[in-house]
C-alpha positions as CSV (number, residue, x, y, z in Angstrom):
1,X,-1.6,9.8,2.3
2,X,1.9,10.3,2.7
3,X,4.2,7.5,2.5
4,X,6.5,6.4,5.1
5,X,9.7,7.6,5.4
6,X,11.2,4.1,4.6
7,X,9.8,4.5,1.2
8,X,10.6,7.7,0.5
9,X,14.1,7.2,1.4
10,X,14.7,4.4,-0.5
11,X,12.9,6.3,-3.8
12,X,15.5,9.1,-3.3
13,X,18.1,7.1,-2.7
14,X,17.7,4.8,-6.1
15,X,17.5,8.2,-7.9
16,X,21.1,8.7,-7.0
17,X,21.7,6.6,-9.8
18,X,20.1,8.9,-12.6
19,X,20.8,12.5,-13.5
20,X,23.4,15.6,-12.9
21,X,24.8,14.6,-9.3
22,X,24.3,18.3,-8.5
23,X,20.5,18.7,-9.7
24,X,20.0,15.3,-7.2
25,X,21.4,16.6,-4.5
26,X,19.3,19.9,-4.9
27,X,16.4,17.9,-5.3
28,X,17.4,15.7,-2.2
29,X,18.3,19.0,0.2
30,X,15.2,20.3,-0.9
31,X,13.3,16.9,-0.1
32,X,14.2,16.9,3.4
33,X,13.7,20.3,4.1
34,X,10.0,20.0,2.8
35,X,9.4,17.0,4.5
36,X,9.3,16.7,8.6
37,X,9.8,13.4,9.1
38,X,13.1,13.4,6.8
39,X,14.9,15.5,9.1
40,X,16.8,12.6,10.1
41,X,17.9,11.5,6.7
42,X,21.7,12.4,5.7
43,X,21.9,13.0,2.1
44,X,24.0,10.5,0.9
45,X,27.1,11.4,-1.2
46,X,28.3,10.2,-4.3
47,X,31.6,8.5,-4.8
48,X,32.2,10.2,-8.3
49,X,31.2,13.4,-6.6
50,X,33.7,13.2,-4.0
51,X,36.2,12.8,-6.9
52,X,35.5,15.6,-8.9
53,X,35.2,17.5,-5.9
54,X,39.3,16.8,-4.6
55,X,40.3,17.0,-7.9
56,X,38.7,20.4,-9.2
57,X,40.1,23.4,-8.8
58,X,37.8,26.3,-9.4
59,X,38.5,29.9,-8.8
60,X,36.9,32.8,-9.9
61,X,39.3,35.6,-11.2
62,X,38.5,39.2,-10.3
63,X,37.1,39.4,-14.3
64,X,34.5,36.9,-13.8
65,X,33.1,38.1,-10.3
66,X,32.3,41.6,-11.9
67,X,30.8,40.1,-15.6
68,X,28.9,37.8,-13.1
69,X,28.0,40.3,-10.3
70,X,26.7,43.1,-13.3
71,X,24.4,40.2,-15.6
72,X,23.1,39.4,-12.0
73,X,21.9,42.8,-11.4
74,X,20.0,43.2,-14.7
75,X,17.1,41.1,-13.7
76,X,14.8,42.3,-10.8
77,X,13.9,38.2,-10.1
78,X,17.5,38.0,-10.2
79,X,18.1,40.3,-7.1
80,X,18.3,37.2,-4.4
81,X,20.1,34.9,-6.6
82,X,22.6,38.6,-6.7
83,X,22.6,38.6,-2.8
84,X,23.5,34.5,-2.7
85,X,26.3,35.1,-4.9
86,X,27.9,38.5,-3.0
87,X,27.2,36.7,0.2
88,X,29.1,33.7,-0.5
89,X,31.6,35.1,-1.8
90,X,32.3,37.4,1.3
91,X,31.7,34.3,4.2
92,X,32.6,31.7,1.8
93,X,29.7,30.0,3.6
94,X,28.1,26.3,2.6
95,X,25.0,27.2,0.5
96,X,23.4,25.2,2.9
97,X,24.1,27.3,5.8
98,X,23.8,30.3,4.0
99,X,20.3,29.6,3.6
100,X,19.2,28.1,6.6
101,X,20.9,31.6,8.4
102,X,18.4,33.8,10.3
103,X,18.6,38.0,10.2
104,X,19.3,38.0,13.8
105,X,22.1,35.7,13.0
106,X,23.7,38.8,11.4
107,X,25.1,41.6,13.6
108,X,25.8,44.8,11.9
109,X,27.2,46.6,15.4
110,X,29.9,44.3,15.8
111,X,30.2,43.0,11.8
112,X,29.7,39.6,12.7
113,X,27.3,36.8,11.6
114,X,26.3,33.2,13.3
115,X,27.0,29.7,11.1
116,X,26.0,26.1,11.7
117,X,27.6,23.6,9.7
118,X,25.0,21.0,9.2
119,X,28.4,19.0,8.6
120,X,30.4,19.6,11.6
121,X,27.3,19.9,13.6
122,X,29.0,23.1,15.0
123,X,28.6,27.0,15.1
124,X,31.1,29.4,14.1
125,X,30.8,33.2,14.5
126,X,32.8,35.2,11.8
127,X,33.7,39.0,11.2
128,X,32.9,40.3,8.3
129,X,31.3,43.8,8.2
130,X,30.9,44.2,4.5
131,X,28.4,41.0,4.9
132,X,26.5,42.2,7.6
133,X,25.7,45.1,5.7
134,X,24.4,43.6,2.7
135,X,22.3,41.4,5.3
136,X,21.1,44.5,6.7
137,X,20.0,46.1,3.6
138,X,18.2,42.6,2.3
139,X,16.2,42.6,5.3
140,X,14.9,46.3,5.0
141,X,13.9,45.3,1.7
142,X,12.2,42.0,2.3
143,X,10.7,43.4,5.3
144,X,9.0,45.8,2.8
145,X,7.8,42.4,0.7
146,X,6.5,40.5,3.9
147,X,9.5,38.4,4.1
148,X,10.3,35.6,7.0
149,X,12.6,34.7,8.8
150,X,15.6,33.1,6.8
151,X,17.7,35.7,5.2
152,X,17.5,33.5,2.0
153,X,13.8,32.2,0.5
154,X,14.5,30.6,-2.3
155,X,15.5,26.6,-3.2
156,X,19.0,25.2,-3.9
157,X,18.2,24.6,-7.6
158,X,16.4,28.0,-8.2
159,X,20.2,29.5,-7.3
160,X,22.0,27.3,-9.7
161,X,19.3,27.3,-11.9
162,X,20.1,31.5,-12.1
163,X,23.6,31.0,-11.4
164,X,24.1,29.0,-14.4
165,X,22.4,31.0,-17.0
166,X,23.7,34.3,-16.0
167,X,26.9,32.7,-16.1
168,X,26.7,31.2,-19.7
169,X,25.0,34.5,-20.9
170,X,28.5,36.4,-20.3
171,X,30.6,33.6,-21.4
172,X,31.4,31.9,-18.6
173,X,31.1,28.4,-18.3
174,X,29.1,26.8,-15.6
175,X,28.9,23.3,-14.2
176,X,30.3,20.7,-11.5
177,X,31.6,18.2,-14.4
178,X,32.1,21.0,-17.1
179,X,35.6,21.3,-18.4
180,X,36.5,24.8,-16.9
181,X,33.0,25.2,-15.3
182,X,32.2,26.7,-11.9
183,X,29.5,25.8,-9.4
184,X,28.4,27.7,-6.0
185,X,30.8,25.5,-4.0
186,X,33.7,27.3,-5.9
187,X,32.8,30.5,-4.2
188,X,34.0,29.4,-0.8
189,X,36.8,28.2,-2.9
190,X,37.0,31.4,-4.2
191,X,36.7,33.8,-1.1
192,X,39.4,31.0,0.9
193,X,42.2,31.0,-1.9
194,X,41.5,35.1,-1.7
195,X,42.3,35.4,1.7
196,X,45.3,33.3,1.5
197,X,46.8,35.4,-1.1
198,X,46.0,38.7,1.4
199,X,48.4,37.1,3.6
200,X,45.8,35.8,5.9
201,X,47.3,32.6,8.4
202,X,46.3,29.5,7.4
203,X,45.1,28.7,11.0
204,X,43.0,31.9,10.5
205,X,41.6,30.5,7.3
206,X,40.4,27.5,8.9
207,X,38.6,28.9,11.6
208,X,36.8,31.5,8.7
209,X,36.1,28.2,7.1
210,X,34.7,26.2,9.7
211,X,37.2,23.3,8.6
212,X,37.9,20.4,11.3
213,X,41.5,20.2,10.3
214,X,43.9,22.0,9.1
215,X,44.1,19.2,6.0
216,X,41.2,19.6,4.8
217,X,41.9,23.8,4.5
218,X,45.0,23.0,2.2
219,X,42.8,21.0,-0.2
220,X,40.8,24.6,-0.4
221,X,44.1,25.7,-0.9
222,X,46.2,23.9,-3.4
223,X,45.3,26.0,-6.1
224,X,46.6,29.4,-6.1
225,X,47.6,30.6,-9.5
226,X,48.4,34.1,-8.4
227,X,50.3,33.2,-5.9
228,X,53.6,32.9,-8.3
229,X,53.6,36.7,-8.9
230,X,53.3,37.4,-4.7
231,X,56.5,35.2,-3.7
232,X,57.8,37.3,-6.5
233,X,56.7,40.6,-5.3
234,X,57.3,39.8,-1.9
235,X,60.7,38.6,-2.7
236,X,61.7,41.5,-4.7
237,X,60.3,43.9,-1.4
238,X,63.0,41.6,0.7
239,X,66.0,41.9,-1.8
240,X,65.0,46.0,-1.4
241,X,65.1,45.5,2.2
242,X,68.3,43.6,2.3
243,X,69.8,46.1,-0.4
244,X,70.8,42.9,-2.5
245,X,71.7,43.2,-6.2
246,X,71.8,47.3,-6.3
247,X,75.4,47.7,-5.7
248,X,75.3,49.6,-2.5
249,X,77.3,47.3,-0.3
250,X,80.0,47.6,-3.4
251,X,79.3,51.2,-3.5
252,X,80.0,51.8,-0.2
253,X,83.1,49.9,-0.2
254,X,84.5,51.7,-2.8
255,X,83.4,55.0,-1.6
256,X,85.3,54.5,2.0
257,X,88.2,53.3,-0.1
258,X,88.4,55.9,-2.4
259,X,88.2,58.7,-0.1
260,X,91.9,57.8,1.5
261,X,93.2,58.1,-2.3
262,X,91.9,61.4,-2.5
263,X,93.2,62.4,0.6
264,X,96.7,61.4,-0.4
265,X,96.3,62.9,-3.6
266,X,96.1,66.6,-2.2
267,X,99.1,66.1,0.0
268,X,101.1,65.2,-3.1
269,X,100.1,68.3,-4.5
């Protein structure tokens, strides 16, 4: 007999107390996907979470994404936990709603795919081609396997689970509370600071994100190591514009003034 949902609540939520906060909460997502009657619980979060969460600031550099992306593709098991991380990466999408999304959620004709935020309770359609492709080429392959209908089968902590030892298996540290560790979260982290740097608005950012203010966008963005060498560069292209610091405004003076002197110099002779 299954027990009420009263006493499964309160089992899950005295559990909070023990354990990686990020195996929990996999454990807890997983619970109330399982379980119909838990549809109504909210996973609750934890205050030291939330901490580490504000004050991390995790981005992936080009270097790890392709050590990461090629130790993925050396497993055949490994192929979904692959597709999780490309797809991520590209829609910088909540795991969560990465893997409650349906294929026809996905629409290759005009690149753009469907996404509810079980946290804002809202949907948000976004362009991104490169993503709908990838969708498109999962689904001819898990239509081949019998697949259903979510474009992603597998549990949250069978993709961290993956995540975290292709990681360490190249070098790269992994973890939520791991000095210099990454976790899924810091893909959408990843993909937002990314499109910053590209020059994309941060209004425009927001609205990829699905964020409810544009606050809670510049926490994504507060981080941006690369961005030092881009004011440069884009500086430097300004002073080019402007001519500043080459000597051509001096240059031209002197030219203009000089030709007079030679002029007066050949009607002396």
């Amino acid at each position: 007999m299954t027990p009420p949902i009263g006493v499964r609540c309160l089992a899950i939520s005295v559990r909070l107390s023990a354990g990686p906060s990020s195996h929990i909460k996999a454990a807890l997502n997983h619970a109330v996907e399982t379980f119909p009657d838990l549809k109504s619980f909210q996973v609750p979060r934890s205050p030291l979470t939330k901490k580490v969460e504000e004050e991390r600031d995790r981005v992936l550099s080009d270097e790890e994404i392709a050590k990461i992306s090629g130790v993925l593709t050396t497993k055949y098991e490994w192929r979904e936990a692959l597709f999780f991380f490309q797809l991520a990466l590209i829609t910088a999408g909540r795991m969560a709603e990465l893997r409650r999304m349906r294929w026809e959620e996905s629409e290759v004709r005009f690149g753009s795919i469907k996404l509810y935020s079980s946290k804002t309770k809202k949907w948000r359609t976004i362009k991104a081609p490169s993503a709908t492709t990838l969708i498109a080429q999962r689904r001819a392959e898990a239509d081949g396997e019998g697949g259903g209908s979510r474009v992603l089968t597998q549990p949250d902590h069978w993709f961290r689970d993956i995540l975290k030892e292709a990681s360490e298996s190249v070098g790269i540290r992994y973890g939520q509370t791991v000095p210099g560790g990454w976790c899924p979260h810091d893909l959408r982290h990843t993909c937002l600071t990314n499109l910053a740097l590209a020059g994309v608005p941060i209004n425009g950012i927001k609205e990829y994100a699905g964020h409810a203010s544009i606050i809670e966008t510049q926490r994504y963005l507060k981080f941006m190591p690369q961005s030092v060498e881009l004011a440069a560069s884009v500086s430097t292209r300004l002073a080019d514009l402007a001519s500043i610091g080459n000597g051509s405004v001096n240059g031209q003076k002197e030219k203009s003034s000089g030709k007079p002197q030679a002029a007066s110099k050949g009607k002396t002779l």
